[in-house]
Backbone as a ProteinNet text record, in pm:
[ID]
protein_1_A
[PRIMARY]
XXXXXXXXXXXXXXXXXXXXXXXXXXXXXXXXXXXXXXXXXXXXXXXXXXXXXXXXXXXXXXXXXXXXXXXXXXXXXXXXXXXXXXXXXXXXXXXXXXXXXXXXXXXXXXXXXXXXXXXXXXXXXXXXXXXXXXXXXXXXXXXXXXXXXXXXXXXXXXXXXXXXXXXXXXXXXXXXXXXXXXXXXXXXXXXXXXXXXXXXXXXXXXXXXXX
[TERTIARY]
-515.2	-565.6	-504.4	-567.7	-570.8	-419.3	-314	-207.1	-120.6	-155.1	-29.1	63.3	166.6	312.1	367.6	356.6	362.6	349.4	367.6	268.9	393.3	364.6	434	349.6	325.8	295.4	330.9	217.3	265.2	274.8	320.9	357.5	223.9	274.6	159.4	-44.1	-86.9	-227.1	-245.6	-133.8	-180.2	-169.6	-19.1	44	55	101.8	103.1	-11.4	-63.3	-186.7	-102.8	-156	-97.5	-244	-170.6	-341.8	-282.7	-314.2	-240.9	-335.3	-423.8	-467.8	-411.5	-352.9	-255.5	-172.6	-113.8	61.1	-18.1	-115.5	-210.3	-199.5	-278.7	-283.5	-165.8	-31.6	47.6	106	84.7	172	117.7	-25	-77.5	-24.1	-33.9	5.1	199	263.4	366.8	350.4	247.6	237	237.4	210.8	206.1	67.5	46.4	-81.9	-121.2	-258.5	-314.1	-242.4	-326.7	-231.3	-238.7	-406.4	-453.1	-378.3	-341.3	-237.1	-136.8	-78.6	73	127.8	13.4	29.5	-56.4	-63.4	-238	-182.3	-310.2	-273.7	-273.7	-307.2	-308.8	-212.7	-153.1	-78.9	-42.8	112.7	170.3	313.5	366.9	442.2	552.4	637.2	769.5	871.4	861.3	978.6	986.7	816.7	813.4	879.1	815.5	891.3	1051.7	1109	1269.4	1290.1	1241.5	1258.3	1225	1162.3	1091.6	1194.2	1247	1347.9	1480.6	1501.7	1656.2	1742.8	1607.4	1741.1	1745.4	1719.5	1749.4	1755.4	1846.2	1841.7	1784.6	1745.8	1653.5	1643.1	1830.3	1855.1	1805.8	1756.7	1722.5	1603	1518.3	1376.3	1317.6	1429.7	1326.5	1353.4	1479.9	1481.7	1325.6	1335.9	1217.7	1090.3	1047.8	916.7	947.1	1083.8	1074.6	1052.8	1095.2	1049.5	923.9	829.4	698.3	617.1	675.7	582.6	676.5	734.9	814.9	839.7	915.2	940	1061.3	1235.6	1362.3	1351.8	1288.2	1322.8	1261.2	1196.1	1150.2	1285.2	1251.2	1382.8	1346.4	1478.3	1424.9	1366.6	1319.5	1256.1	1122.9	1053.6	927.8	948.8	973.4	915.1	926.9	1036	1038	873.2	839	722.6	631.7	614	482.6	496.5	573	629.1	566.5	632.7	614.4	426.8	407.8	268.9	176.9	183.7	67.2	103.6	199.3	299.9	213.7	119.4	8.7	16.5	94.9	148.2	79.9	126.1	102.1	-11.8	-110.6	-189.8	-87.8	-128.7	-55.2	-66.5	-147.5	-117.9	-66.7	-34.2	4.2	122	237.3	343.1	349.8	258.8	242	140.2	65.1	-13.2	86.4	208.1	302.4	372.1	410.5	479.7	385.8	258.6	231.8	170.4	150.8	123.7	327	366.8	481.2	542	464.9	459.8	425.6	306.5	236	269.5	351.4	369.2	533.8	576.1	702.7	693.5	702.8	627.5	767	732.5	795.7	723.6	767.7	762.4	816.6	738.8	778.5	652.2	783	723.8	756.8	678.3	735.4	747.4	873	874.2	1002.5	1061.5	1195.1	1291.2	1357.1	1464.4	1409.1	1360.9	1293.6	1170.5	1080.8	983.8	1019.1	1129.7	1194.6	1260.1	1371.8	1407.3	1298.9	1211.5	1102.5	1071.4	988.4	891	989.8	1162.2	1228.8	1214.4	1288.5	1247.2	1160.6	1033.9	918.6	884.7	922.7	900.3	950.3	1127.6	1232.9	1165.3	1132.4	1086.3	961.4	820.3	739.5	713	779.7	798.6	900.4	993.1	1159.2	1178.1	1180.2	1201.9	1284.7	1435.1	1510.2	1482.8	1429.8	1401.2	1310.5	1265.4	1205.5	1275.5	1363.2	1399.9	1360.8	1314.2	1237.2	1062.4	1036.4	869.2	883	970.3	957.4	1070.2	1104.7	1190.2	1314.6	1239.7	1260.7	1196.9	1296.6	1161.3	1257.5	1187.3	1179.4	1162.4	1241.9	1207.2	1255.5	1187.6	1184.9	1280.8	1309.7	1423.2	1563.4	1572.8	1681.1	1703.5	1603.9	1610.8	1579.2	1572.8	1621	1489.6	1377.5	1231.1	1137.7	973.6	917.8	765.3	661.5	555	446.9	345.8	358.6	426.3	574.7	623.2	700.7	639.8	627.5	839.5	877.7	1069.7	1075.3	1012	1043.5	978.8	856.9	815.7	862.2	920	1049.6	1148.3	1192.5	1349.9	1292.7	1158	1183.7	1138.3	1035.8	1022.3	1171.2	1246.1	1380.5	1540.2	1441.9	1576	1519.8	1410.2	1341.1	1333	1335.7	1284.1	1149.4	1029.3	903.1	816.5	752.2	692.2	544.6	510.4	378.8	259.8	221.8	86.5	85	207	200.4	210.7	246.7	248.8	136.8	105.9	-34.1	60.3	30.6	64.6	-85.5	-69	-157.7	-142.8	-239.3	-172.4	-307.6	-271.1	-460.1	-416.3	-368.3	-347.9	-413.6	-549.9	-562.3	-472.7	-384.7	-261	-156.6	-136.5	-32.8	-44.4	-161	-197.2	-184.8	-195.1	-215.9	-62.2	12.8	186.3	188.4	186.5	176.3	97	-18.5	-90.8	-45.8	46.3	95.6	185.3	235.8	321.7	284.5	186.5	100.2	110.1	135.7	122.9	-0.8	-107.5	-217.7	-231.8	-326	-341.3	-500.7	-464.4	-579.4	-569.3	-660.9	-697.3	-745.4	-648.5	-652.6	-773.4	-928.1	-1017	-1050.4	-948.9	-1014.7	-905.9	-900.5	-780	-693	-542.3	-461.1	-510.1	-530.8	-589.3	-683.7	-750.7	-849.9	-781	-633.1	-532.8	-602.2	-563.8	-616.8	-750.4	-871.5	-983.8	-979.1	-916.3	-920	-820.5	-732.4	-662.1	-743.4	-794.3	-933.2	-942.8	-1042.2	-1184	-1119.1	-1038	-945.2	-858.6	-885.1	-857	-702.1	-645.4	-499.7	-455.6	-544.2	-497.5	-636.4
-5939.2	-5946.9	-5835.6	-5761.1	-5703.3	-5708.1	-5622.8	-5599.3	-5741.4	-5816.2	-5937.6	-5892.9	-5909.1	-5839.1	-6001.6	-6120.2	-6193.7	-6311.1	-6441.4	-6547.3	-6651.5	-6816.9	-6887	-6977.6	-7059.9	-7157.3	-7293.6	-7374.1	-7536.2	-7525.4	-7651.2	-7731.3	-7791.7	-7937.9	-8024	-7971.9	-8015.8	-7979.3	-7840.8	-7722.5	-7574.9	-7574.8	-7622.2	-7571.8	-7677.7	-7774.3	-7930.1	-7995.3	-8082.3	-8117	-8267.3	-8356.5	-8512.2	-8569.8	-8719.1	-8815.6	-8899.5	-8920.7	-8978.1	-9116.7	-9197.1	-9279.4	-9353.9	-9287.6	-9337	-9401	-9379.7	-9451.1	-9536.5	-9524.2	-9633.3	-9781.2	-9736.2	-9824	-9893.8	-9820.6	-9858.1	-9966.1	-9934.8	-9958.3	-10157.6	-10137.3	-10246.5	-10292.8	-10278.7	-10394.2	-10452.9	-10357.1	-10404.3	-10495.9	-10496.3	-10613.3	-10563.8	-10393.2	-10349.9	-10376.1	-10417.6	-10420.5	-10290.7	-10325.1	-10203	-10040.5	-10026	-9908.1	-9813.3	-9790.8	-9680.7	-9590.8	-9718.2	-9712.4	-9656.3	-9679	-9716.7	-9591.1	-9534.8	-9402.1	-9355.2	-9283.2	-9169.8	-9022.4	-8885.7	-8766.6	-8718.7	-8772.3	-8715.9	-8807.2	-8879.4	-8975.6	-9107.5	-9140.5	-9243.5	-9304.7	-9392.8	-9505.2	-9398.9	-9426.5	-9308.7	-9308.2	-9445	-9444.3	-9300.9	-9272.3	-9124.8	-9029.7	-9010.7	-8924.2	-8905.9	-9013.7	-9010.2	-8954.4	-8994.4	-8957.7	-8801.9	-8783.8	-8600.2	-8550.5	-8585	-8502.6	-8517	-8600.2	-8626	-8691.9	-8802.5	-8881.6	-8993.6	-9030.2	-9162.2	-9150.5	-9195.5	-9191	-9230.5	-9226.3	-9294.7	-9432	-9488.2	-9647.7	-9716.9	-9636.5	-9632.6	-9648.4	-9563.3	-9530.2	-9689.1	-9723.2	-9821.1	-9939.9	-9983.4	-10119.4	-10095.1	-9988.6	-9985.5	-10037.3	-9981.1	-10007.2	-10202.7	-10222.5	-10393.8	-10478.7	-10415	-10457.9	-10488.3	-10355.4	-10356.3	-10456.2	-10459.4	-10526.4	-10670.4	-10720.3	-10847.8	-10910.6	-10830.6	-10857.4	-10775.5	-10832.7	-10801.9	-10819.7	-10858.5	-10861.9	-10741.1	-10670.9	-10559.8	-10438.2	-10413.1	-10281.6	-10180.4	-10106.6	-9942.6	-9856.8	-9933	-9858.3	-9882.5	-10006.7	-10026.4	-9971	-9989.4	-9921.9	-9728.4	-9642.6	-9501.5	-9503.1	-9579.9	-9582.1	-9566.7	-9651.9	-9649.6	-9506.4	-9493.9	-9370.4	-9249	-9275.3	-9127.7	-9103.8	-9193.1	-9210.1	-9106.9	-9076.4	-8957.4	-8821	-8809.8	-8673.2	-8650.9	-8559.7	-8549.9	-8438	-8347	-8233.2	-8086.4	-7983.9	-7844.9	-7766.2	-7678.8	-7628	-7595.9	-7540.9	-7440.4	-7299.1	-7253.2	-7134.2	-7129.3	-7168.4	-7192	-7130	-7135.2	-7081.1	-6903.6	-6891.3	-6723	-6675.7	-6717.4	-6669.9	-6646	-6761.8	-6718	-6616.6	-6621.6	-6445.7	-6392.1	-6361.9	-6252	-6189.2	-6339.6	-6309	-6234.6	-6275.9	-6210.2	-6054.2	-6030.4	-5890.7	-5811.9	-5837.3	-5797.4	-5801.3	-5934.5	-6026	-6037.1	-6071.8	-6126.9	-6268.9	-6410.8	-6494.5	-6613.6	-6745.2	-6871.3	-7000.7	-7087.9	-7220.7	-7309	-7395.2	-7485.5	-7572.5	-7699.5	-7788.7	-7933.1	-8022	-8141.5	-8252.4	-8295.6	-8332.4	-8432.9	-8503.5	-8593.8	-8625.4	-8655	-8644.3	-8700.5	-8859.5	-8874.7	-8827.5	-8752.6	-8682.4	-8572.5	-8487.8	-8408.6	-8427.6	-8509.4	-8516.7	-8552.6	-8590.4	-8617.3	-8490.6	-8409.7	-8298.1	-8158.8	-8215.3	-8124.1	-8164.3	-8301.7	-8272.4	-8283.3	-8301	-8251.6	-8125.9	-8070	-7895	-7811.4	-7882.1	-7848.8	-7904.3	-7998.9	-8075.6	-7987.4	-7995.9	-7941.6	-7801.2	-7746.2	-7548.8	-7488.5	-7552.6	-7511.3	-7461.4	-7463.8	-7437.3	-7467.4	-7476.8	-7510.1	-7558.2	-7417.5	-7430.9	-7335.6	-7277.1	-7222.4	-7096.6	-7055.8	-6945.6	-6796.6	-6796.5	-6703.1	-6683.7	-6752.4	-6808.9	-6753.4	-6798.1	-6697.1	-6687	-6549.3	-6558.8	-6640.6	-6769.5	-6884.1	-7003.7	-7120.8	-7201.4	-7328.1	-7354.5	-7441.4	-7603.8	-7691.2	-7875.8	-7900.2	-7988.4	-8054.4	-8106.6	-8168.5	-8280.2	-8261.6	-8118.2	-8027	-7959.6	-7944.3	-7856.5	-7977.6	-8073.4	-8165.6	-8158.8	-8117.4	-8082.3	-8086.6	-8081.1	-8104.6	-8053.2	-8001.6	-7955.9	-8080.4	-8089.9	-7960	-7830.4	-7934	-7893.2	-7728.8	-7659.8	-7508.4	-7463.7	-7581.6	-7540.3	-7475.9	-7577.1	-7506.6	-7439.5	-7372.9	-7229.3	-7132.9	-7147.5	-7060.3	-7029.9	-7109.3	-7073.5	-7013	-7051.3	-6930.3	-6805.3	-6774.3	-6598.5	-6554.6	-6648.8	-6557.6	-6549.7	-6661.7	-6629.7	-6550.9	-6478.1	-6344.8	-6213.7	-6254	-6147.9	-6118.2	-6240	-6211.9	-6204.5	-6080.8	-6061.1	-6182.9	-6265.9	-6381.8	-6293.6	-6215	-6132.3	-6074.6	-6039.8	-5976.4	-6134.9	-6278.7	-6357.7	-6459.2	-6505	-6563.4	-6725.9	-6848.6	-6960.7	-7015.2	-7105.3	-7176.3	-7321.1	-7393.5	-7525.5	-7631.2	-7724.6	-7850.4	-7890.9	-7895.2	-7970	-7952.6	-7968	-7897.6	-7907.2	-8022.8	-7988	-7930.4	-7898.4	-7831.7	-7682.1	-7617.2	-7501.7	-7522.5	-7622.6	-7590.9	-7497.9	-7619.1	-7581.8	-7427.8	-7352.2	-7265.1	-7146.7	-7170.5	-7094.6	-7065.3	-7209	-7141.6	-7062.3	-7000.5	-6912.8	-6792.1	-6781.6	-6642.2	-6611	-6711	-6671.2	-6717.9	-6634.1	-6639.1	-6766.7	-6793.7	-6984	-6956.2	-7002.5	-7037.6	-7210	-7253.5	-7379.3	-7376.5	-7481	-7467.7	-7596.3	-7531.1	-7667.7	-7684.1	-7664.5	-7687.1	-7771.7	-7785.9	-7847.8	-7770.6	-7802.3	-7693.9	-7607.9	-7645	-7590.2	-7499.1	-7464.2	-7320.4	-7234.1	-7248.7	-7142.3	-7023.5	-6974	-6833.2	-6808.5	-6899.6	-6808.5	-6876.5	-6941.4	-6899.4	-6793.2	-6759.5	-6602.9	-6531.7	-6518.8	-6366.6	-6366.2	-6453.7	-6532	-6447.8	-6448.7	-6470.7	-6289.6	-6253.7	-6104.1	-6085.2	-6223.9	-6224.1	-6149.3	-6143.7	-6106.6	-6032.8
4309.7	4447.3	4531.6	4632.7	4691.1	4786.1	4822.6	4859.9	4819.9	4759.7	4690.1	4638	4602.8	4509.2	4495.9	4537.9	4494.1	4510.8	4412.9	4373.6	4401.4	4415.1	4441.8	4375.8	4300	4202.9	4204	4205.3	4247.5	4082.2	4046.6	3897	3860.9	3949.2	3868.7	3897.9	3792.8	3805	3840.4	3865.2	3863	3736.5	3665.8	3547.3	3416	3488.4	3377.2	3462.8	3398.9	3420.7	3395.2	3537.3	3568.1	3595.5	3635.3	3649.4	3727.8	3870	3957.3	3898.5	3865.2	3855.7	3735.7	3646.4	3554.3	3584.1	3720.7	3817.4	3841.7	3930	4018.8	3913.5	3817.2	3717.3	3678.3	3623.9	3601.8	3677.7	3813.7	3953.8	3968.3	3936.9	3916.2	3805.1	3732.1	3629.6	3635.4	3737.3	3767.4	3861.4	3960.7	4066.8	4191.7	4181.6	4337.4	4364	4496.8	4534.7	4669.3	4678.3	4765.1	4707.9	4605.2	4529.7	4576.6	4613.5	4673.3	4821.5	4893.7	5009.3	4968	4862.5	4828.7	4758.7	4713.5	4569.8	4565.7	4642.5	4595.6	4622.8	4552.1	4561.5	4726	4805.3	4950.4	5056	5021.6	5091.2	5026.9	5085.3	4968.8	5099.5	5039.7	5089.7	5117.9	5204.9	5220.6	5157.4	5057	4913.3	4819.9	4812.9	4760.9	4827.8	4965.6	5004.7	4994.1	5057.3	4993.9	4906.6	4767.9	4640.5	4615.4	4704.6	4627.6	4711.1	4792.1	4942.3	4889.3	4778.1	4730.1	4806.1	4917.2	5028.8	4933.4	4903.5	4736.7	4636.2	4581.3	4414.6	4335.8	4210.9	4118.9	4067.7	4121.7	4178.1	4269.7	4334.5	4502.4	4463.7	4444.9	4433.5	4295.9	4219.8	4140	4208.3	4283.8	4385.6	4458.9	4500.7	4597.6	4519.5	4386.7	4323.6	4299.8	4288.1	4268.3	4368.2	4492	4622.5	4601.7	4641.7	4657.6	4564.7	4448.3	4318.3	4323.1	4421.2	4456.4	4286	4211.3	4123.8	4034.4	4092.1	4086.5	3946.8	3836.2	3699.8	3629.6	3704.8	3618	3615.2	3439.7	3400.2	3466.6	3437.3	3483.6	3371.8	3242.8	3142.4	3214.6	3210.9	3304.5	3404.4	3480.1	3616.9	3567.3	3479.8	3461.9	3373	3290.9	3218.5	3304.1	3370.9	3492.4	3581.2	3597.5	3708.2	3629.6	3494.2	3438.4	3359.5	3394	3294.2	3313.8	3481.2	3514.6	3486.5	3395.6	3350.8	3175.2	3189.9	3092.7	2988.2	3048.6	2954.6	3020.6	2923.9	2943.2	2867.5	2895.2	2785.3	2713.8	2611.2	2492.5	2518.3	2577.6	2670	2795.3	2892.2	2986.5	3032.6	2909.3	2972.5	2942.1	2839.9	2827.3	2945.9	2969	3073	3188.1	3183.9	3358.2	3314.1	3168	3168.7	3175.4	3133.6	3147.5	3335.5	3421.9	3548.1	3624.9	3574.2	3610.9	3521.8	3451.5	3458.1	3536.4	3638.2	3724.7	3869.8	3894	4033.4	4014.7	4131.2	4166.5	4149.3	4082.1	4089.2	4121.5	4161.8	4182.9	4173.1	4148.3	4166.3	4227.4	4308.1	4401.3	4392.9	4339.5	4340.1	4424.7	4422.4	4512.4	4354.3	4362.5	4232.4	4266	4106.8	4213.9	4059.9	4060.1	3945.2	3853.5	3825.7	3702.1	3647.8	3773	3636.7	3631.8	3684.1	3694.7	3489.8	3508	3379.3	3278.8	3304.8	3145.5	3095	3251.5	3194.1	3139.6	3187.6	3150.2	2965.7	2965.2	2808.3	2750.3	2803.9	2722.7	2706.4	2815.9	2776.6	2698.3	2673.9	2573.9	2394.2	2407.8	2281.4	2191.7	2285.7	2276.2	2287.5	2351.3	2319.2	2336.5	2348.6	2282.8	2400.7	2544.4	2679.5	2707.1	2784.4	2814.8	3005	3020.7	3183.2	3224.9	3396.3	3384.3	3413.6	3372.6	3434.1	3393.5	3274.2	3209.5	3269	3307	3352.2	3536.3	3603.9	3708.6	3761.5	3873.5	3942.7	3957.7	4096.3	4097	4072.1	4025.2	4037.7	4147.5	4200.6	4357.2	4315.3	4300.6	4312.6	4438.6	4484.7	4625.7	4633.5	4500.3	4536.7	4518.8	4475	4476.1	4661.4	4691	4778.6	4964.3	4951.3	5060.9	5137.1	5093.5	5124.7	5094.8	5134.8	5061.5	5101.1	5049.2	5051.2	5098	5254.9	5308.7	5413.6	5429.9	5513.4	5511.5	5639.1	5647	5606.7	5629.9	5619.1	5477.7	5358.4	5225	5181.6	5235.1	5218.8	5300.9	5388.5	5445.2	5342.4	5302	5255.3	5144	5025.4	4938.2	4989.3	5122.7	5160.5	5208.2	5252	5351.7	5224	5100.3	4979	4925.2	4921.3	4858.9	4905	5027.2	5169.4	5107.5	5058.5	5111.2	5239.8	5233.2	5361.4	5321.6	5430.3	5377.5	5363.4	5421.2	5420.2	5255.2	5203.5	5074.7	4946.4	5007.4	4940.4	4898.7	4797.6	4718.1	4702.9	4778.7	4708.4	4666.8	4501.7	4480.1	4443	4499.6	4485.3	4481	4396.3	4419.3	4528.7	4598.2	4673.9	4830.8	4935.6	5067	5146.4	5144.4	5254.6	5270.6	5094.4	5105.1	5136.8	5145.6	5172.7	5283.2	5379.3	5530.3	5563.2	5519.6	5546.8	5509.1	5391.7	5358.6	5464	5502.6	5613	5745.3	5775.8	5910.8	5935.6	5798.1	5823.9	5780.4	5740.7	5745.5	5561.6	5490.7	5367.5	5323	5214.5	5150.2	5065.2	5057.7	4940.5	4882.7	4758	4664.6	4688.8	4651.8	4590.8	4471	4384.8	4239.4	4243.3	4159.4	4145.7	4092.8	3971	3841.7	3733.4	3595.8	3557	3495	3500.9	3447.1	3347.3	3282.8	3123.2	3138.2	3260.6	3245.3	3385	3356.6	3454.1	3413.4	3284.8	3309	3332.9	3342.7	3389.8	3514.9	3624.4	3780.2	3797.2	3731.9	3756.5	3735	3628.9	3619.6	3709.3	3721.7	3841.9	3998.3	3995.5	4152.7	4102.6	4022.4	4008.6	4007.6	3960.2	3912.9	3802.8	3699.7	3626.9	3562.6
[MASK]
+++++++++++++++++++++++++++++++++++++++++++++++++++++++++++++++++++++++++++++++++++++++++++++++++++++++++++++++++++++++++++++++++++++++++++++++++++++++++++++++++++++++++++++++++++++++++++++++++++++++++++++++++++

């Protein structure tokens, strides 16, 4: 794309491909009700939020799912099962395509994410393509729940242009997400909308003259 030098990359559904209706489901059969309210891709209960912001712990965050599902006997293997269910995996190309967009680009990741699917997709990525992390794949890579923040809020797309010294006019974020582009826009950085499923990344990069 035209004067970009560089890219900022959501995770889920740009890169790993999730199924929020998988939790939904799950969430039900633990006993949460009104799920749709409670857990959806555009808005959700503020237990999440805590959790992606790193103001609760993952002790914290499953009292909370026993609350909601008024049911103190459920483990923390059930409730991490349900949690982690919409965590669907990576193409098999996927992670060569980000090297090879970072041959080209200055590139990052930032994601809104929270310690336990944080730790799964870490070891699934280690298991399944011998990954340790992403540090080879870009620059930086950005978790919310590391960083006390969370997408769409314009603070943590600040801190990675001013820990980069990206100028936004020269920066590309892409993300499924429409709101999280908003956050991203008001600070004068460029946004795709990812609308398609992880797995045909590289032909919306063509498509979009990424690559």
């Amino acid at each position: 794309m035209k004067n970009i030098k560089n890219i900022i990359f959501d995770y889920g559904n740009v890169i790993f491909t999730i199924n929020f209706k998988l939790t939904q489901q799950a969430f039900k059969e633990l006993g949460i009700k009104n799920v749709n309210d409670f857990f959806a891709h555009k808005g959700h209960h503020s237990l999440f939020d805590d959790f992606e912001t790193g103001k609760s712990t993952s002790a914290q965050f499953r009292d909370g799912i026993r609350q909601q599902a008024h049911n103190f006997d459920l483990t923390d293997t059930q409730i991490d099962q349900a949690w982690n269910s919409l965590l669907i995996g990576v193409a098999p190309n996927n992670h060569q395509i980000l090297l090879n967009v970072k041959q080209r680009y200055r590139t990052f990741l930032l994601s809104n994410t929270n310690q336990i699917h944080y730790d799964c997709f870490s070891a699934y990525i280690k298991k399944e393509f011998g990954i340790d992390n992403y540090d080879n794949h870009f620059e930086k890579a950005y978790f919310s729940h590391l960083c006390g923040m969370r997408k769409p809020h314009p603070e943590i797309f600040k801190l990675v242009l001013d820990n980069h010294q990206l100028k936004p006019e020269e920066t590309l974020f892409i993300d499924d997400s429409p709101q999280h582009l908003v956050g991203a826009q008001t600070l004068g950085i460029n946004t795709l909308l990812m609308d398609r499923p992880a797995a045909q990344l590289q032909d919306f990069l063509i498509e979009h003259q990424i690559l």
